[in-house]
N, C-alpha and C positions, 0 to 999 in steps of 0.2 A: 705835593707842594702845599704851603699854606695851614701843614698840620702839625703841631709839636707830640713828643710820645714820648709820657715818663713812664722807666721801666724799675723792674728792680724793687724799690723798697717801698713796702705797701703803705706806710706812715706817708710818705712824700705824693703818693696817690691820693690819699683819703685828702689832703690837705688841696694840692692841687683841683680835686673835684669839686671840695666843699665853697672854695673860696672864690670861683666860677661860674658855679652855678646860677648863683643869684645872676650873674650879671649877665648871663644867659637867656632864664628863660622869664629876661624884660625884653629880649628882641623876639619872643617869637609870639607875643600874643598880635594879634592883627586887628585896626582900629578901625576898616573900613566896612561900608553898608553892605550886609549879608541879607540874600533875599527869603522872603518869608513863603511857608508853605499856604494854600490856601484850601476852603472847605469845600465840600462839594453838597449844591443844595437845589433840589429838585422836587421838591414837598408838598407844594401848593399843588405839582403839575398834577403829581401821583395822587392827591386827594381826590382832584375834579376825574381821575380816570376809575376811582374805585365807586364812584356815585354814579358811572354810565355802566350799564351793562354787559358790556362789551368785554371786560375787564372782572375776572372775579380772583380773590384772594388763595395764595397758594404755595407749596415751598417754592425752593429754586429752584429751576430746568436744572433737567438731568443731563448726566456728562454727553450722554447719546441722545443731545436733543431733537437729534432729525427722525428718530421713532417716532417723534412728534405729527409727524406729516401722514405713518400707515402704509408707507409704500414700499414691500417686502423687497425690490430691482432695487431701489434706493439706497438703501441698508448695506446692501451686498455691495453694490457699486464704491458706494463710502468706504468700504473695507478696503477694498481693493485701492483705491488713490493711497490710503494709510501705508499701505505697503510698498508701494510702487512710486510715489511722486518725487519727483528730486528735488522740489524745492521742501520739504518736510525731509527727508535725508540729508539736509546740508545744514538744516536747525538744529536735529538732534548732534550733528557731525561739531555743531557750533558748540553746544555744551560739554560735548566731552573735550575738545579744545580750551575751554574755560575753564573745567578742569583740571587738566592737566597745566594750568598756568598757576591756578591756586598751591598744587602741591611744589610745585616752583618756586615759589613763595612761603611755603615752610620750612623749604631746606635751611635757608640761613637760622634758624630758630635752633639748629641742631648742632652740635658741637663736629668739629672737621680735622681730621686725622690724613696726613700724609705723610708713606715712606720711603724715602731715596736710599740707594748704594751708591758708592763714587772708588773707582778702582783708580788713582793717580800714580802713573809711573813717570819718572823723570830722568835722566841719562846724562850724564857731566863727561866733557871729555878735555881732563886738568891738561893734560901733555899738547895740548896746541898752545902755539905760539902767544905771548903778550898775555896769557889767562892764567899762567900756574904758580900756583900758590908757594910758599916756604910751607912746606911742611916736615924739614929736617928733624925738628924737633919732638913730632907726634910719631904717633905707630902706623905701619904702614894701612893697617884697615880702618885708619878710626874715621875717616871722608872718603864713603860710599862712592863708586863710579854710575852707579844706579838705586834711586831710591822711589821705592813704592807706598802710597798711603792710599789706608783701605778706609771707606767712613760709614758708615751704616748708621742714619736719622731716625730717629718719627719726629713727627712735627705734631702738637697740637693745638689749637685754637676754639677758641667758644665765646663766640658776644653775648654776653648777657642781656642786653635788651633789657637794662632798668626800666628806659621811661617807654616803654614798650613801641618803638619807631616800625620794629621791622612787623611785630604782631599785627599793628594795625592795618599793613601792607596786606598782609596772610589774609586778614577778616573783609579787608574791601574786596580782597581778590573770591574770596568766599562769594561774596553778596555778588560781584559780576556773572560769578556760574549761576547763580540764582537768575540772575537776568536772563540770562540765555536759556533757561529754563522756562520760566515764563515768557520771552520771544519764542520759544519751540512751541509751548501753547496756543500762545496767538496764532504760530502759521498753522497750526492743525486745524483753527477755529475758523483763518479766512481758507483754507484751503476746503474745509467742509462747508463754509458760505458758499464758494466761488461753484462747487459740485451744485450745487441745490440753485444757485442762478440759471446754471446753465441745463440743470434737471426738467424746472419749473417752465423752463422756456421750449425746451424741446417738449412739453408735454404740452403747451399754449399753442405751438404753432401744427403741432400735430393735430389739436381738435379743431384749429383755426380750417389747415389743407381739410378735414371735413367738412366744416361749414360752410369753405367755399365752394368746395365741389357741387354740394347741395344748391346754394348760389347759382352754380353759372350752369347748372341743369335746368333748374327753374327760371332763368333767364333765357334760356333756348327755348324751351319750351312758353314765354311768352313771345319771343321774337318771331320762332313757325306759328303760331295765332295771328301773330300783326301780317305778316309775308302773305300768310291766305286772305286773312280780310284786303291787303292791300291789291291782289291782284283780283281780286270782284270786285274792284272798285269802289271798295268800300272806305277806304283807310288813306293817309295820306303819307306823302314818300320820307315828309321831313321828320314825321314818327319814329319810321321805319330805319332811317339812318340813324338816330338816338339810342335806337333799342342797340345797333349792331356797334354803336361805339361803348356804351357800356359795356357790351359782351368784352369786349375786347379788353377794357379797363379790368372786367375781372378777374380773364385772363392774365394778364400783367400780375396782379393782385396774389394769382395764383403761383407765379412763377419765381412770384417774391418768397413767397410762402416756403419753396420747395428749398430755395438756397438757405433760407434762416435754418429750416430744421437739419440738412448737412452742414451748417458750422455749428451748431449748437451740438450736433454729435461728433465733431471733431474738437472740440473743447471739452466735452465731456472725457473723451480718450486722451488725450494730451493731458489731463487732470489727474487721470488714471494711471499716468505713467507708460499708453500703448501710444504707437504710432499714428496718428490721422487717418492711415491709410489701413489702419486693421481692420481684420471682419468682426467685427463685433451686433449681434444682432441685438437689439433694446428692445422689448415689449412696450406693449403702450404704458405711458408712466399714468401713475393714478393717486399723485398726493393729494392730499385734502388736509385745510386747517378750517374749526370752526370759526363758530361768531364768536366765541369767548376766549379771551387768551388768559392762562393762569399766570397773574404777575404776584411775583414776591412781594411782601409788606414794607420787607427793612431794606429799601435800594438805597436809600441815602448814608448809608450806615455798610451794608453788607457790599457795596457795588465795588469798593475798595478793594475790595480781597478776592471779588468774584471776574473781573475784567484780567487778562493774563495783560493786557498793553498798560495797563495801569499799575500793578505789579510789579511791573520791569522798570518804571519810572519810577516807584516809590526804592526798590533793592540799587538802581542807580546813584538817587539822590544818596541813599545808607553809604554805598561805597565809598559817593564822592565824599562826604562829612568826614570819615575814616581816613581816607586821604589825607584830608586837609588837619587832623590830628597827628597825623604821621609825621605829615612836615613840620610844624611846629616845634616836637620833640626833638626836629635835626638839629635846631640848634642847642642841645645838650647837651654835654662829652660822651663820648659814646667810650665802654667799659668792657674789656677785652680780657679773657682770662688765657694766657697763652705759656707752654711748654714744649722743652725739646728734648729727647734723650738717646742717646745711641751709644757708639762702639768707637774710637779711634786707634787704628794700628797700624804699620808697617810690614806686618808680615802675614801668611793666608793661617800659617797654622794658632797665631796668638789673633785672631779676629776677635773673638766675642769671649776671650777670658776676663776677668773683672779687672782686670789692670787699667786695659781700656776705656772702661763704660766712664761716663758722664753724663749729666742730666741737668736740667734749670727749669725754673719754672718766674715766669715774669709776666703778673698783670700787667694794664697797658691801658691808660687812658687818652683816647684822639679828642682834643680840643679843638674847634671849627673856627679859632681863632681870625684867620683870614680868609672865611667863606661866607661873610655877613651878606656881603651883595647878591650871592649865590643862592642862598639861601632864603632869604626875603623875596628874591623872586619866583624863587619853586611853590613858597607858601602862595603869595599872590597869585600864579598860575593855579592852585587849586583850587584855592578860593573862588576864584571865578569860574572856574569847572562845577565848582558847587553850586554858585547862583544858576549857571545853565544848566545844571540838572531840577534845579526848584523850580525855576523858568518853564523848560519843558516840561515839569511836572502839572503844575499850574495851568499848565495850555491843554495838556492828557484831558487833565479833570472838567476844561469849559466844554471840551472835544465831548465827552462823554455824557456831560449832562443835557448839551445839545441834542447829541444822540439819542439818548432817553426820551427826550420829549419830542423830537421828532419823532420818534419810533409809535410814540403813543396817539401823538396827534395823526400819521398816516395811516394806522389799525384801526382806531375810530372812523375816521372819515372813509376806509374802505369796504367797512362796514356796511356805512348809510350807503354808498356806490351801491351793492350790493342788493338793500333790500329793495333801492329804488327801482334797479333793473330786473330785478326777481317781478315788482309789480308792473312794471313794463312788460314783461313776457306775459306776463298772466291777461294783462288787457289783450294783447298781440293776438293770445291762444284764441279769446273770447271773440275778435274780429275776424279770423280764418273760419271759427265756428259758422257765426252769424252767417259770412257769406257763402258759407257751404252753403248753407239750408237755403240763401234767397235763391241760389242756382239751383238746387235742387226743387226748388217749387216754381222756377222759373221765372223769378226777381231781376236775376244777375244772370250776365255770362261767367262763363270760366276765364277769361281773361281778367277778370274782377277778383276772379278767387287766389288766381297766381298772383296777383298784385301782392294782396294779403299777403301769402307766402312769402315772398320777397319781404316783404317789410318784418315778420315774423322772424324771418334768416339772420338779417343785419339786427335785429334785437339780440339774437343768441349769440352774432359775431360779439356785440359789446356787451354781454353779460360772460364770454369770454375771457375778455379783455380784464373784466371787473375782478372776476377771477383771478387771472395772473396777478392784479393789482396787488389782490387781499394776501395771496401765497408771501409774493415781495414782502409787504409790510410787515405778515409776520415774521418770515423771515429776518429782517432790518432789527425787528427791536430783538427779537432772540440774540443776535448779531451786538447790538448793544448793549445786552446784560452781561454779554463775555460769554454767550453758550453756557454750558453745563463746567467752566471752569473757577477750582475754587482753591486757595491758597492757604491752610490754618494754620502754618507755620509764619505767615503774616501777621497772623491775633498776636503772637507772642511779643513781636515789635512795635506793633504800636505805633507806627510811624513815629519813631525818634529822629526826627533830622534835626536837631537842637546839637550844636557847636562846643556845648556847654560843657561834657563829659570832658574828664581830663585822665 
């Protein structure tokens, strides 16, 4: 409904299109405010990171950045999720899906052939009552009591796609696989984060159940000192209760300890695609990232093409812009080269003799005459699909730049963490020293000495601690460069989200 269709004679087409046209595509340009893409600028931040040391010039992280870290369990384990995780099997499952939607969207590009048979028998029966004909006059065969008609079609059809409606469809549909391509990246990048969170953590709480152990031996080991001195009289009881309630506290301390490192190895397996409850044995983990992190020069410039979440936001916005040209074009006549040719007979043995055959051929132009509302609203509905893909694109890029400078700013300062507790141990070492020697020359007791120790223990808990910090941070900004992910089929576009293309 709504659509007229001139067939037949190509002059009455060309005239029909021409004198339409115009007044066509005046309804499909669209007057309303389209949002604009924005730059992404982090320059200042990255200047003041290349003048600290912390920070030295370098290409970009490699695809397998967590070689970065040196931990050969690591590496392997990484493998392993890659193969096994289902949320990474349902991304890549997502692109071939995309896929397979794209070539969906080429078929109409292709011209379409279909062919029927129709075997029609029909059966007359003159000699009943009130239905029989005069036929005194004719011969007695010439009105069949049974007549058969055999038809044998092809049909075919081809939309041309002048102003190219359905192409554009095909090339959004293109750029969505692209999307999902780069979402597959992304989940490979947080799924290799999410491994290294919970790596980093099982490796922190494992040296932590160390150092408390050490801890709460050297806590006994001053409490039996206070318990003898207290029972020579020497010591007093409200000491002696402190010493047995910290004991106790570190116990606690400890039993926290023990539960962190089995959920951090049942997140490690669930990551991996094994059950919680598998036997998987882990060696002690032993990543290590320096004090210097090698950051790329051209982030403001290359971070574009290098983040797979920003990628997918930029092949989005493309889609949606193509879209929103698609619609447009609707309101065009749309241009139809269509043919039928077959067979018609009455009898099985004259089917396909030339007697029969007939054939036509009839362009066919659809004028959207009475789909103006229809159509003005499809445009508007993309249009606006377009602003929220510019929208969230624009939010990607403050997300990302945020990140960046976060990333930089928590690297540096885990740093300084770092050397400050480094020169805290080093005093600590220097104080156990000291009080060796005064007990051994008879200065101090041993309960003086365990002191020291104690205090020496809780430095190397939070130089621990400082550690895990530093692994995170690097970790974070690796995380916000996009990993080792990079796009050079992105250089080609340029980020075209400009409306303007016709």
């Amino acid at each position: 409904m709504g659509d007229f269709i001139f067939s037949g004679s190509t002059r009455l087409l060309a005239y029909a299109t021409l004198s339409l046209i115009l007044f066509f595509s005046q309804s499909c340009q669209y007057n309303g405010d389209l949002a604009k893409p924005h730059s992404l600028s982090v320059n200042s931040t990255i200047e003041d990171a290349f003048s600290d040391a912390c920070f030295v010039p370098s290409n970009w992280i490699n695809e397998n950045w967590w070689e970065m870290f040196g931990d050969s369990q690591f590496n392997e384990i990484i493998e392993v999720a890659f193969e096994n995780n289902p949320t990474l099997a349902m991304a890549i499952e997502r692109v071939s899906l995309a896929h397979n939607s794209a070539k969906q969207n080429f078929a109409p590009l292709l011209p379409s052939a279909e062919a029927t048979f129709n075997d029609f028998l029909a059966g007359f029966n003159w000699n009943k009552k009130g239905i029989t004909p005069d036929l005194t006059n004719l011969p007695n065969d010439i009105v069949p009591k049974w007549i058969n008609i055999l038809t044998t079609l092809v049909n075919f059809r081809w939309n041309l796609d002048l102003w190219g409606k359905q192409r554009k469809l095909y090339q959004a549909a293109l750029d969505e696989t692209k999307v999902e391509m780069a979402e597959a990246s992304h989940t490979r990048l947080i799924l290799s984060v999410q491994m290294a969170l919970a790596y980093f953590d099982l490796q922190h709480f494992l040296s932590l159940k160390e150092l408390q152990t050490s801890l709460l031996n050297t806590q006994n080991q001053v409490l039996n000192l206070q318990v003898n001195i207290y029972e020579n009289g020497l010591g007093d009881e409200e000491i002696l209760q402190a010493l047995e309630k910290r004991l106790i506290s570190f116990q606690n301390e400890l039993l926290q300890t023990d539960q962190n490192i089995a959920l951090n190895m049942h997140q490690l397996k669930m990551l991996m695609g094994r059950s919680a409850d598998d036997k998987i044995n882990f060696e002690l983990p032993t990543g290590y990232f320096g004090l210097s992190f090698p950051f790329p020069q051209e982030v403001p410039i290359d971070l574009l093409s290098r983040r797979a979440d920003v990628v997918a936001k930029i092949w989005e916005v493309q889609a949606a812009a193509k879209r929103v040209r698609s619609a447009e074009v609707a309101f065009l006549p749309s241009i139809d080269l269509g043919s039928f040719s077959g067979y018609f007979n009455m009898n099985w043995d004259t089917l396909l003799k030339p007697r029969g055959w007939f054939t036509s051929i009839a362009p066919m132009a659809t004028l959207p005459i009475f789909k103006g509302l229809q159509l003005r609203n499809n445009l508007q509905q993309n249009v606006k699909r377009y602003n929220l893909a510019i929208l969230d694109y624009n939010q990607m890029l403050l997300q990302a730049a945020k990140e960046v400078v976060d990333g930089i700013t928590s690297f540096r300062i885990s740093n300084e963490h770092l050397i400050c507790q480094e020169e805290v141990i080093e005093k600590s070492l220097n104080i156990v020293e000291l009080a060796t020697m005064r007990y051994e020359y008879g200065l101090n007791n041993y309960l003086d000495v365990l002191k020291t120790k104690l205090t020496l223990i809780e430095d190397e808990i939070n130089l621990n601690k400082y550690n895990r910090l530093h692994l995170l941070a690097a970790l974070n900004l690796i995380k916000s460069l996009g990993g080792g992910y990079s796009c050079p089929e992105l250089q080609k576009v340029e980020g075209d989200f400009s409306l303007n293309e016709r």
